[in-house]
Each structure stands twice: as structure tokens, then as C-alpha cells.
C-alpha positions as CSV (number, residue, x, y, z in Angstrom):
1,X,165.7,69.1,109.7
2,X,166.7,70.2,106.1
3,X,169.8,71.9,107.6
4,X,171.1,69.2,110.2
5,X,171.0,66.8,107.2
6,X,173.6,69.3,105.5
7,X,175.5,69.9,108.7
8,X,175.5,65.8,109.6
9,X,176.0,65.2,106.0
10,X,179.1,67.5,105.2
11,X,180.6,66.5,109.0
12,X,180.7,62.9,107.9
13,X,181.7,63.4,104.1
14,X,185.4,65.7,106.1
15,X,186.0,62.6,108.2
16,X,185.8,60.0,105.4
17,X,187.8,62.0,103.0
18,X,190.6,62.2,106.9
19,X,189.8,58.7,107.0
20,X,190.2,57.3,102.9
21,X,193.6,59.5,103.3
22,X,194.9,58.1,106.4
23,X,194.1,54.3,105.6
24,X,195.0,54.1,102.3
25,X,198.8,55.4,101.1
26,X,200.5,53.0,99.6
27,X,204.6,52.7,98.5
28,X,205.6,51.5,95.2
29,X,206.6,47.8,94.8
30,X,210.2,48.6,94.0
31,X,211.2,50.5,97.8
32,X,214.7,52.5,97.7
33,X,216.7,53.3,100.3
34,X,218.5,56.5,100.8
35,X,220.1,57.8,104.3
36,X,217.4,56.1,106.2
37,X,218.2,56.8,109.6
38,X,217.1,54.2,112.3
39,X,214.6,55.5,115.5
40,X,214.3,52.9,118.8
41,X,211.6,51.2,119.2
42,X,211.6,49.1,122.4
43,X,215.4,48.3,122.8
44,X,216.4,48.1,119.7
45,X,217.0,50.6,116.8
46,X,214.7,50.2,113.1
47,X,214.2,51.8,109.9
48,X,210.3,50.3,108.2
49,X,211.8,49.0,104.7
50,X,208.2,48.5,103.5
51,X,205.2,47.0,103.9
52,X,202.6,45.1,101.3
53,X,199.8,42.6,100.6
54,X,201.4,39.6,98.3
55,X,199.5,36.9,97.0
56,X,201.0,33.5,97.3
57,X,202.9,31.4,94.5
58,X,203.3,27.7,93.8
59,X,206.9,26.7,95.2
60,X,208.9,27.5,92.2
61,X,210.7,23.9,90.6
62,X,213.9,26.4,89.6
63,X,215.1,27.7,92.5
64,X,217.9,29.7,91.0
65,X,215.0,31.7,89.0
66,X,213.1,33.6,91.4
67,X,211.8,36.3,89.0
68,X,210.2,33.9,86.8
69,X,206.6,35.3,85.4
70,X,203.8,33.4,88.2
71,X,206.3,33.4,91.5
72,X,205.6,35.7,94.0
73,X,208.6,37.0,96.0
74,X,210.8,39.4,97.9
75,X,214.5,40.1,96.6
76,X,217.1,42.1,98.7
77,X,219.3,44.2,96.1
78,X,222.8,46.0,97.7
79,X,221.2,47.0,101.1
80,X,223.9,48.9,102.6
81,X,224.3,50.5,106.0
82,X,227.1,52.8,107.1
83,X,228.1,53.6,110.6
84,X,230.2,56.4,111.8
85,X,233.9,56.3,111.5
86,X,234.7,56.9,115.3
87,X,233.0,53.6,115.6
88,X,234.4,51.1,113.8
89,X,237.1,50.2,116.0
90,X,235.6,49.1,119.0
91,X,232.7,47.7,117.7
92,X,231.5,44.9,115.2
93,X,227.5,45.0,115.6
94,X,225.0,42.6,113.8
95,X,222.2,44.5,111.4
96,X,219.4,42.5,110.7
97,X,216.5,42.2,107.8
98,X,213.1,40.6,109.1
99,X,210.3,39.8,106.9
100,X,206.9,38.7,108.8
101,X,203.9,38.3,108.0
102,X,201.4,40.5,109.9
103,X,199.5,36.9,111.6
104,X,202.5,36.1,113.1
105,X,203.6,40.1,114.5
106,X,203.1,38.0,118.2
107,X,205.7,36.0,117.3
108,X,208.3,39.0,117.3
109,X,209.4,40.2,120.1
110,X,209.3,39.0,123.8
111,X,208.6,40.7,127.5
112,X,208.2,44.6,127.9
113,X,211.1,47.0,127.8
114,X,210.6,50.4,129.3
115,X,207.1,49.9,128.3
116,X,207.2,48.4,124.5
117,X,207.9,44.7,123.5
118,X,211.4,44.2,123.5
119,X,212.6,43.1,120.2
120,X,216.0,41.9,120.7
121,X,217.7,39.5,123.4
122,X,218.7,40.7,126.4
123,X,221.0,39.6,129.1
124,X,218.7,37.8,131.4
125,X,217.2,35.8,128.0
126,X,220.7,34.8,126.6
127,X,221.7,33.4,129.7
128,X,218.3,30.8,129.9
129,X,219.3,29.9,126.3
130,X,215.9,31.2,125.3
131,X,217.9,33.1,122.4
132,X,221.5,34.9,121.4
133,X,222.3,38.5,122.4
134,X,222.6,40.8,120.4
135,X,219.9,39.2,117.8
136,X,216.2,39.5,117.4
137,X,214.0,37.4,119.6
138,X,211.2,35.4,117.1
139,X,209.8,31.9,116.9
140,X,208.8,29.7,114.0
141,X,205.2,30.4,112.5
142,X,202.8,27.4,112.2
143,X,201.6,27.8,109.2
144,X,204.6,29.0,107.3
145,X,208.2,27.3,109.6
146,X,210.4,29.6,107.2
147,X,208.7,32.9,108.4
148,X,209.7,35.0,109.9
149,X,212.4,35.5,108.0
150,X,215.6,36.8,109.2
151,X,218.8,38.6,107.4
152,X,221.8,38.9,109.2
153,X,225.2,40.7,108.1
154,X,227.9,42.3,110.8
155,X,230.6,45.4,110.4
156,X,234.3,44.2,110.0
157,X,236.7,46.2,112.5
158,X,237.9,47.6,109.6
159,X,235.0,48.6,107.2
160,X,232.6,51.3,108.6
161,X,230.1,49.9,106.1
162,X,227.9,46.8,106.0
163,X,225.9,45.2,102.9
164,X,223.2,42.3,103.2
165,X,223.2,39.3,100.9
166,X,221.4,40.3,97.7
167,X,218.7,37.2,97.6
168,X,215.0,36.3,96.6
169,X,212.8,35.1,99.3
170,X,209.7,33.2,97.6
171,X,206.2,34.1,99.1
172,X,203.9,30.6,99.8
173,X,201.4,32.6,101.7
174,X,199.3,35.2,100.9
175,X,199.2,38.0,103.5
176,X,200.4,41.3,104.3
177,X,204.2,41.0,104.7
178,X,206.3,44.2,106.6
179,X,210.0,44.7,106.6
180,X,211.9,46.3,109.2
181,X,216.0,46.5,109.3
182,X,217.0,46.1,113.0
183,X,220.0,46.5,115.4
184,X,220.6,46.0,118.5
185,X,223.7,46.8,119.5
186,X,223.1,50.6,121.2
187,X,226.6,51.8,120.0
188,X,225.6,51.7,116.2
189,X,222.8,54.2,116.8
190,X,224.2,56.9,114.2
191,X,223.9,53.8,111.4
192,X,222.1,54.4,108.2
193,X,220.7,52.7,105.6
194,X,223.0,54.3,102.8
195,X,221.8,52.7,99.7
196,X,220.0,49.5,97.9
197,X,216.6,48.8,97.4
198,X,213.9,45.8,97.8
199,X,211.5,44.6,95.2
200,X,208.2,42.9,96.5
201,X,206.6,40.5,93.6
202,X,202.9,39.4,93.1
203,X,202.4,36.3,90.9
204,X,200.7,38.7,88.5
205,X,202.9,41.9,88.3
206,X,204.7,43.9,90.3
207,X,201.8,46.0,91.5
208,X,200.9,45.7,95.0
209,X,197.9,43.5,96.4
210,X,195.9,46.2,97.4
211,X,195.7,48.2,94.4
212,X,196.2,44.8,92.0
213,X,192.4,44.8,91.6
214,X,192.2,48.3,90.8
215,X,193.5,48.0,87.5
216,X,191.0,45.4,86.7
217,X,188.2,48.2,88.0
218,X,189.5,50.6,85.7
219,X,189.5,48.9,82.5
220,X,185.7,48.1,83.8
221,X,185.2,51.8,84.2
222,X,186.5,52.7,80.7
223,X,184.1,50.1,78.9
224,X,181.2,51.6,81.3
225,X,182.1,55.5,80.0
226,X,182.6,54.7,76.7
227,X,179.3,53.1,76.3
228,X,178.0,56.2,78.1
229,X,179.9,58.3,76.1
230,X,178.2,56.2,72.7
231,X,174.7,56.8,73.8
232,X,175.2,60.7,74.7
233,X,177.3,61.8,71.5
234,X,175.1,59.6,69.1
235,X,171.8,61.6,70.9
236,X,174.4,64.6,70.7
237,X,175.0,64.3,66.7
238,X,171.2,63.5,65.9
239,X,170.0,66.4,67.7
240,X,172.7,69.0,67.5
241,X,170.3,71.4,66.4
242,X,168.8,71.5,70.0
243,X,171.3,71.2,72.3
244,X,171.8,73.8,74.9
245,X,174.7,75.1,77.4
246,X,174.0,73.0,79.9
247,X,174.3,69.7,78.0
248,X,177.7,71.3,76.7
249,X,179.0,70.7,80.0
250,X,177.6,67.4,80.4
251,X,179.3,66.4,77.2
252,X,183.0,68.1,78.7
253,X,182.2,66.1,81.7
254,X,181.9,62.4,80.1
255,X,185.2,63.0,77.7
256,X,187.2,63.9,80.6
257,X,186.0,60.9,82.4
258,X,187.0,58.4,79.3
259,X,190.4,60.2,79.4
260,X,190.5,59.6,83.2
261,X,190.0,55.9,83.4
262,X,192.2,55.1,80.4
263,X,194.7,57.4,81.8
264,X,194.4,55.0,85.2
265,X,194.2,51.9,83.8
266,X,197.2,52.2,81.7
267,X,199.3,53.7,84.9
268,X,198.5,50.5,87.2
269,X,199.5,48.8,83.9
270,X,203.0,50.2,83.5
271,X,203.4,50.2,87.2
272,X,202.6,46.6,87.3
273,X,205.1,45.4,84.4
274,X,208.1,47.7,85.8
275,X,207.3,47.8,89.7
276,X,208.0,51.8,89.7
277,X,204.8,54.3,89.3
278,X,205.6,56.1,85.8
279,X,205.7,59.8,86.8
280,X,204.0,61.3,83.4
281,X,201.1,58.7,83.3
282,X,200.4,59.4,86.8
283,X,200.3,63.4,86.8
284,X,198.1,63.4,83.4
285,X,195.6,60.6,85.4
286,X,195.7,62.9,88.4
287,X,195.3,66.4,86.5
288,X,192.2,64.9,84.2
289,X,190.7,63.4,87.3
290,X,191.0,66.3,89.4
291,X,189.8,68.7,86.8
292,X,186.3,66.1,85.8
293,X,185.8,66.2,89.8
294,X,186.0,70.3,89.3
295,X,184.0,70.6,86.5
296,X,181.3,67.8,87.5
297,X,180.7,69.7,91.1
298,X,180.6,73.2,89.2
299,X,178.2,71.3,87.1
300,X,175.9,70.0,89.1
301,X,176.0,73.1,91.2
302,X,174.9,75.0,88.0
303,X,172.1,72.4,87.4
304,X,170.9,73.2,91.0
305,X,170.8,77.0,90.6
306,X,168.5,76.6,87.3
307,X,171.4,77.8,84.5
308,X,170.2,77.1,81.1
309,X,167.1,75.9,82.4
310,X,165.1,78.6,84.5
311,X,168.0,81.4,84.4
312,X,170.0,82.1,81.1
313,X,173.2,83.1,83.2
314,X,174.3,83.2,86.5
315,X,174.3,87.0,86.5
316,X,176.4,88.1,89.8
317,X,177.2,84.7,90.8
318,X,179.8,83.4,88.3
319,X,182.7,84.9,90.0
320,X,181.9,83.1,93.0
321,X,181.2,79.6,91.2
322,X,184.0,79.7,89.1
323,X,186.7,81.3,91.5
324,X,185.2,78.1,94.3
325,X,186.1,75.6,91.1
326,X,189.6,77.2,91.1
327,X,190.6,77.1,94.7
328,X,189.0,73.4,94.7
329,X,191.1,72.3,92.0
330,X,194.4,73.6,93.3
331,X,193.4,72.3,96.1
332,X,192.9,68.9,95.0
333,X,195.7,68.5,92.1
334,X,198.1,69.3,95.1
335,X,196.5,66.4,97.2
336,X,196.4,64.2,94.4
337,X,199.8,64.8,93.5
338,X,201.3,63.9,96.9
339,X,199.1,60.9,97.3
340,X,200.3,59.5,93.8
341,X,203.7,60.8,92.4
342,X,206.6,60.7,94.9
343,X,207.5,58.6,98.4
344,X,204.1,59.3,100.3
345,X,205.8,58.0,103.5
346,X,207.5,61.4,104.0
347,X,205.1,62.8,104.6
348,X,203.3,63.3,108.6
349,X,200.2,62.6,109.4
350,X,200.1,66.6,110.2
351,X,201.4,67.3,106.8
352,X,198.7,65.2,104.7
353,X,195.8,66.2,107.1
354,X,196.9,69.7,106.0
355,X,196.5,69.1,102.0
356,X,193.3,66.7,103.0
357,X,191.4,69.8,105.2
358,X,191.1,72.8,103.0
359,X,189.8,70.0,99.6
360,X,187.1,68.3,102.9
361,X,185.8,72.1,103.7
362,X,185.5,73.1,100.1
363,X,183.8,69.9,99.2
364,X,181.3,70.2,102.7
365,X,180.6,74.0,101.2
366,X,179.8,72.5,97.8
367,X,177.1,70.2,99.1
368,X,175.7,73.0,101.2
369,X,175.4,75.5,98.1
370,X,174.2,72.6,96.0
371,X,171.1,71.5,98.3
372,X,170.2,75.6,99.1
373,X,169.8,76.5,95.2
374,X,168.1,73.4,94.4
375,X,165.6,74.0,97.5
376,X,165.2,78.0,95.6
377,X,165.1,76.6,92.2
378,X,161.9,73.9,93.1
379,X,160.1,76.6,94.6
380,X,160.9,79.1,91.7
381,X,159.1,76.3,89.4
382,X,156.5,75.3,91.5
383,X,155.3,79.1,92.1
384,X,155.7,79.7,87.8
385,X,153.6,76.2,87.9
386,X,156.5,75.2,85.1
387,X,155.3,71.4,85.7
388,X,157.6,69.8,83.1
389,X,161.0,71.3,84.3
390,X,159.7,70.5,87.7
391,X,159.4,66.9,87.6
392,X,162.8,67.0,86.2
393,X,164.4,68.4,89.5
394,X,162.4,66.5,91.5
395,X,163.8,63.2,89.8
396,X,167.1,65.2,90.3
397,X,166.8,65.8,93.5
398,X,165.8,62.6,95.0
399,X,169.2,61.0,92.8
400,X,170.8,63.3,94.9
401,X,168.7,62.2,98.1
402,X,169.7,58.5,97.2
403,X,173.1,59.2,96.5
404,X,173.7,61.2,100.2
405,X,172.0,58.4,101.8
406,X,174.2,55.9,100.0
407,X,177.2,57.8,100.6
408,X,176.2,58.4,104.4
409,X,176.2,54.4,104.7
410,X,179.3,54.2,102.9
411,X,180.9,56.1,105.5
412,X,179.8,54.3,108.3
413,X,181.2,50.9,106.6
414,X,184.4,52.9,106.1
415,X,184.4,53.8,109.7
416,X,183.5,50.1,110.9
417,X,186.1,48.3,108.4
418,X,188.9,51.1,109.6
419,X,188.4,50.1,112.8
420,X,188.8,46.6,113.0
421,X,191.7,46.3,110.5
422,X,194.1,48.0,112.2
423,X,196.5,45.8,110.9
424,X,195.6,45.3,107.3
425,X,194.6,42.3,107.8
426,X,191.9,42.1,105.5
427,X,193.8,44.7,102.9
428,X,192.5,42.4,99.9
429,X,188.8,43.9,100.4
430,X,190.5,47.6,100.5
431,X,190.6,48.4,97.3
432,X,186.6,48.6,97.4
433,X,187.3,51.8,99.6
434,X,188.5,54.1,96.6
435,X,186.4,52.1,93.7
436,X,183.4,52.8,95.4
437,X,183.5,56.7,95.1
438,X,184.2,56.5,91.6
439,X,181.1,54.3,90.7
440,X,178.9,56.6,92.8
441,X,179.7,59.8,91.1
442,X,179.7,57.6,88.1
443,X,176.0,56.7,88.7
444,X,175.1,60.0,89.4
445,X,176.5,61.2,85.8
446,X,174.4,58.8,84.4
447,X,171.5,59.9,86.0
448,X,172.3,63.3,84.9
449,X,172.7,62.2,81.2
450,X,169.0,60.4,81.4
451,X,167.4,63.5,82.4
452,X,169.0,65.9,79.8
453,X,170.1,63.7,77.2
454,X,169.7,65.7,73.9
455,X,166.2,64.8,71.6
456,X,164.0,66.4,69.7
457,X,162.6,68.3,72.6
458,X,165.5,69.3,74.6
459,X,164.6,73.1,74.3
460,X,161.4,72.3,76.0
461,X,164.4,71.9,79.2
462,X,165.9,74.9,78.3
463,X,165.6,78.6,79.7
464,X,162.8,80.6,77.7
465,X,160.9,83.9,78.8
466,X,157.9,83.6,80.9
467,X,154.9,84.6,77.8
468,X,156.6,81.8,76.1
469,X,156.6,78.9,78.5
470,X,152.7,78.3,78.2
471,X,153.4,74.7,77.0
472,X,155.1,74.3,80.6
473,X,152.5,74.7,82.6
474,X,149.7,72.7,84.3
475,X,147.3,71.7,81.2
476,X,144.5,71.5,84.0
477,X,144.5,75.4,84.4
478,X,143.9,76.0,81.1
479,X,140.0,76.2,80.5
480,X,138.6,77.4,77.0
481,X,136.2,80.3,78.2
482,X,133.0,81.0,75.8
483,X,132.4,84.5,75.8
484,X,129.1,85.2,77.3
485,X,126.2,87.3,75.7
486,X,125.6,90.6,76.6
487,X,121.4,92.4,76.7
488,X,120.9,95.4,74.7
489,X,118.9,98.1,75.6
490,X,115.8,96.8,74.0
491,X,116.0,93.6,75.7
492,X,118.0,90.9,73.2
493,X,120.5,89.0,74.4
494,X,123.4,89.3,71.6
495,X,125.6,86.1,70.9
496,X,128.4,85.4,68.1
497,X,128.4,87.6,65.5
498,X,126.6,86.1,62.6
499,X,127.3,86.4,58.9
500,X,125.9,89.6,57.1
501,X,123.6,89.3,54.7
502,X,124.4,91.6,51.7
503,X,122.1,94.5,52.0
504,X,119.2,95.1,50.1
505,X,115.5,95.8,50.5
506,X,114.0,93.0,51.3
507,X,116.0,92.8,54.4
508,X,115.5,96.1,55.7
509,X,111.9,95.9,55.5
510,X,112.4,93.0,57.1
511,X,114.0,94.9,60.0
512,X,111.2,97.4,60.0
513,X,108.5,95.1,59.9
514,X,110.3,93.7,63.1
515,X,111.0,97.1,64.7
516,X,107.1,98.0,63.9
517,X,105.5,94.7,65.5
């Protein structure tokens, strides 16, 4: 049973770490265009110009000032598309801009074409009036009449290039808003989008709706590690004296936390007052966090195997630990990396479920190390009967019970909110997905901390030689043993020594008169 947990257990924690990847890459607010090369979709041609959850704004009273602090909004800056030069004379095709909210995606489009919705007007729909060739079939929404919104601009017979009005369009609705540049005129397939850029808005910053939160999670999480970090260094300073290895690491594992968090916060910060992700911030945040995930794992595996507590060293084995911390964090600072710094959306699905596999299988085989040398450490105290040290990694172990459990039901939310937002629809709840990790291995450091917080007894935790560990052991098994009397050969029982009399006559006749009766 022990091993199917592992096996279920490591299965589950690969596919959420697919799953966290997949679901969760996210553009900057500020989205550049460079050679973007349209692909058909139905019949007509489109190049995604972004995607992003925007929370709505007050209609603004100055409508000339769309960047005002509090407006929400979506501004077109020198979108240009080129065509190819043996083109331009026979043809002067429309390009278009559309900006929907994801509620109103039916509202795009109308009857199948070669099996996908056709998005622009054909023939046989032009000629019922139902809409104008050669532009993109949509209807009004309900809730919002000026959505979706639509950008038109056409090639001159003379100009092989095309640029669309640089304008703000004010959000009133909060929702998950996509862009996609369209044309439909099949002669202008070799079109790109040269140049230009678009800048999404929230009333709060530039930072996108579904990480906006996040930065508000971070500052949380730096208040929470420094107080940690106040209660371990102040039992650190008092009791410096005792302190062992193994709370060394501890201590290595809370200040690289501290330096995570701030390192986060203040990236979503930036990134929300400029719209573009500073690159420095971002690859300190990553390498910090990557390298407290290393050093945490290689920790707690440590812990598991009984270093500093009922081994002094790891003897053959700290080649293997430390050269599986190394591959995981290469692993993981290159994963990291391409998640945060740089245009994610270049990257496949194969290409990211390569960089997610080999960090998923190295993670699965720290959980099964973890749980096999804490099984061999229990019994190793149990059979030495080492009952203080033993009630510690039981309490360890069943934080580590709770915190698989926890994480198991985690993953089956995960899997359940995936599921049924295939859309994004509900992409204002998502940024519990990442937040929650950090919390749990959060909890779990402060678990750890409790258990082997320095005091005035910490070397009672540590490693010490067998003849010396008497005060470890079960108090019930000790018995104070009287030593019994022994018979002499002329029949009397001998007991404690007694105190001897100086000698002197009186005593030895004494002893004779005894001897003679």
C-alpha cells in the first residue's frame, strides 16, 4: 500500500506540474509585433494579437485622455502590415483588428466552412444583406452594444503597406478580452504584421488580471517569512552555542525565501507601473526561487535520511544527493526562465512539455527517496529505542502525510477547474493555482522550523554515539537493580559492605567468641 501511494502520488504531482504549465503562460501587458505571419483559420487568415483578463473602469468624463490613472483600456500603437510587392497592383484588401470579449466568442463568426466557423462574409451572405464581403461576420453583444470591436484599414494600389488607426478603446466590462488581426481577402495571404504594438490597461496598473492579485500575495508572503525568519534567528542568536548542521540549512532555506518573495513582489510591481516584465528583477526572482526549491528538497531529503540527527554524514551518498540537487536546479532555472523572461508564446506545446518532463521526473524521484529513507530512519530509531528523536519524525512524517494528502486534493481541483474553463472564463480565481504551491511548501517550512528550532536542548536532536544516547531512550527500561546477597560457605548470607571498625582486641575476641559458640 506504502508503494502505490508513492507511485499514485508521484503520477499525479507529473500531471499537475503538465497541467500548472499548460494553463497558465501569460504575455506581458505591452504585446509587440514583429513579422507575425497570418495562418487560416476557417476562411479567413489571423495572427492572435493577445489575450488578457481586464477589469472594468468607470466611463472616463475626458475622452481625449485614455491613459488616465483608474481607466481601463486597450490602445492600438503603429500596427503595420506589409504585403508582398507582386501584389499591390491588383489588389486593395481590407485587414481588420477585433477585440471580443470571450462571452460573446458566439457572436463571431457564422455557418461552417470546410468544417470551422467561417469568420468572414461570403458570397451567398452578402447577397441576403446579412453582412459585406470581404469583412468579418459579428453581431452586437447585449451587455456591452460597442463590443465586439472592430478595426478596419485597406492597402492603397500604390502602397504595399497598411497601418491601423493608433486609438484607445476604454474597457466597461470586466472579462477576458482576445485580439485577433484578420483578413479575408485570400490574395493577401503572404501579409505580415511588420511592426507596432498594443497596450492592454487594468484600472490599477498595467499588470494583467490574472497575475494582478499575485503581487498582493507576495507582499503577504514577505511579511509571513520575515516574521518566520524573526522567530528562527532570534532562537538562532540566543542559542548559537547549540546549533547543529542541520538547522544551518534550515536557516539558508528561510533567507533565500525572504529574498524570493521581495524579489517577486517588487517584479509584479515594476511590471505593473511600466506594462513590460523587467528582465534583471525577473532572472534574480527566478534564480533565488529555483535555488530555495533546490536546497529545501535536498533538505528535507537530508532530514529523512537521519543527517545530523541519527548519522553524522551521509557517507557514500552525498555524491548522489548533491549531484540530483544539481540536475534539478538546471533543470528548473531553465523552466523557470522560459516561463518568465521572454515571449512564452513561442514556444509549442512540445517544446514546454520538454523543459516541464525531466523537472516532473526528478521531482516524482525526490518524493520516492524522501518517503524510503524516512520509512529506514523510523525503524533505525525505533529498534535503538531513541524515543525522543522518534517522536520528532513521527510529527515529521505525518506533516508530510498531511501535506501529500493536501496536495493530492489540490490536484484534483486543478484538474476539475482546468476542465471546465476552457475558455478562461473564470481566469480571476486562477491566480489561486500558483499561490497555492507556495503557501504549502511554506507551511511545511514552518513545520520544519517548530520541530528543530534552536533552544537550549537542541543537541539532545542532534547525532551522538550510541553509549552516549542513554537520555534518549525509554525511561520505563531503565530499573535500578539492588545487588543481591550471596551465602558463604558457613551459611551467612552477605549484604552491603558495612563500615570497618578500626581493629583492636576487643573486636577480635569478639569474632572468636562468635566463631567458638
Amino acid at each position: 500500500m506504502f508503494r502505490l501511494l508513492l507511485r499514485s502520488m508521484s503520477s499525479l504531482f507529473l500531471f499537475s506540474v503538465l497541467f500548472s504549465v499548460a494553463g497558465f503562460l501569460v504575455e506581458g501587458s505591452v504585446h509587440e509585433y514583429k513579422g507575425e505571419k497570418f495562418v487560416g483559420r476557417g476562411n479567413a487568415l489571423v495572427v492572435h494579437g493577445g489575450s488578457e483578463g481586464i477589469y472594468f473602469s468607470r466611463p472616463s468624463s475626458n475622452l481625449n485622455d485614455k491613459a488616465a490613472n483608474g481607466d481601463a483600456f486597450i490602445r492600438f500603437e503603429k500596427v503595420t502590415f506589409r504585403r508582398p510587392k507582386d501584389v499591390h497592383n491588383f489588389t486593395s484588401g481590407l485587414v481588420h483588428a477585433i477585440i471580443f470579449e470571450v462571452e460573446d466568442r458566439e457572436l463571431i463568426g457564422g455557418s461552417a466552412y470546410g468544417g470551422q466557423r467561417a469568420i468572414c462574409c461570403t458570397p451567398d451572405l452578402a447577397k441576403l444583406d446579412a453582412c459585406t464581403q470581404g469583412e468579418i461576420i459579428h453581431r452586437p453583444s447585449t451587455t456591452d452594444p460597442g463590443f465586439p470591436y472592430v478595426l478596419t484599414d485597406s492597402f492603397n494600389h500604390d502602397k504595399d503597406a497598411a497601418t491601423l488607426p493608433s486609438r484607445s478603446i476604454e474597457i466597461t466590462k470586466t472579462g477576458m478580452y482576445n485580439l485577433y488581426f484578420v483578413i479575408c481577402d485570400p490574395n493577401l495571404k503572404d501579409v505580415v504584421v511588420e511592426e507596432g504594438k498594443t497596450i492592454w490597461k487594468n484600472p490599477t496598473g498595467y499588470l494583467p488580471g490574472r497575475m494582478a492579485p499575485l503581487m498582493n500575495f507576495y507582499a503577504f508572503m514577505s511579511i509571513a517569512f520575515v516574521i518566520l525568519g524573526i522567530f528562527w534567528f532570534s532562537q538562532y542568536a540566543r542559542f548559537w552555542k547549540e546549533v547543529f548542521p542541520l538547522q544551518n540549512c534550515i536557516t539558508l532555506v528561510i533567507t533565500l525565501g525572504m529574498l524570493e518573495m521581495a524579489l517577486w513582489y517588487f517584479d509584479y510591481a515594476e511590471f505593473n507601473e511600466t506594462g513590460i516584465r523587467p528582465t534583471g528583477t525577473t532572472v534574480w526572482a527566478v534564480t533565488f526561487g529555483t535555488v530555495k526549491r533546490t536546497v529545501a528538497r535536498l533538505v528535507i531529503l537530508i532530514v529523512s535520511m537521519g543527517y545530523g540527527v541519527v548519522r553524522p554524514t551521509l557517507g557514500g551518498l552525498t555524491s548522489k544527493v548533491l549531484m540530483l540537487g544539481g540536475t534539478f536546479f538546471l533543470t528548473s532555472e531553465v523552466l523557470e526562465l522560459v516561463e518568465n523572461v521572454g515571449a512564452v508564446s513561442d514556444f509549442s506545446g512540445k517544446a514546454i512539455l520538454f523543459l516541464v518532463l525531466p523537472v516532473a521526473l526528478l521531482d516524482a524521484f525526490f518524493i520516492l527517496w524522501v518517503f524510503k529513507s524516512l520509512s529506514a530512519t523510523l525503524n533505525k530509531l525505533q529498534a535503538r529505542r531513541m524515543m525522543v528523536k522518534l517522536d520528532i519524525y513521527r510529527k515529521f512524517t505525518n506533516a508530510l502525510a498531511v501535506a501529500v494528502v493536501v496536495s493530492v486534493g489540490w490536484i484534483c481541483y486543478e484538474l476539475y477547474f482546468k476542465s471546465h474553463d476552457v475558455y478562461n472564463e473564470h481566469w480571476q480565481n486562477a491566480w489561486v493555482i500558483p499561490a497555492f504551491w507556495q503557501f504549502l511548501s511554506f507551511s511545511l517550512l514552518c513545520v520544519i522550523c517548530v520541530l528543530w528550532a534552536p533552544s537550549q536542548n537542541s543537541m539532545r536532536y542532534s547525532y551522538s554515539d550510541d553509549t552516549n544516547d542513554e537520555f534518549d531512550k525509554d525511561e520505563s527500561s531503565l530499573r535500578l537493580i539492588k545487588p543481591a546477597s550471596f551465602p558463604t560457605k558457613d551459611g551467612v548470607h552477605t549484604s552491603d559492605p558495612r563500615p570497618v571498625s578500626p581493629s583492636n582486641g576487643a573486636t577480635d575476641g569478639d569474632t572468636g567468641e562468635e566463631k567458638t559458640a
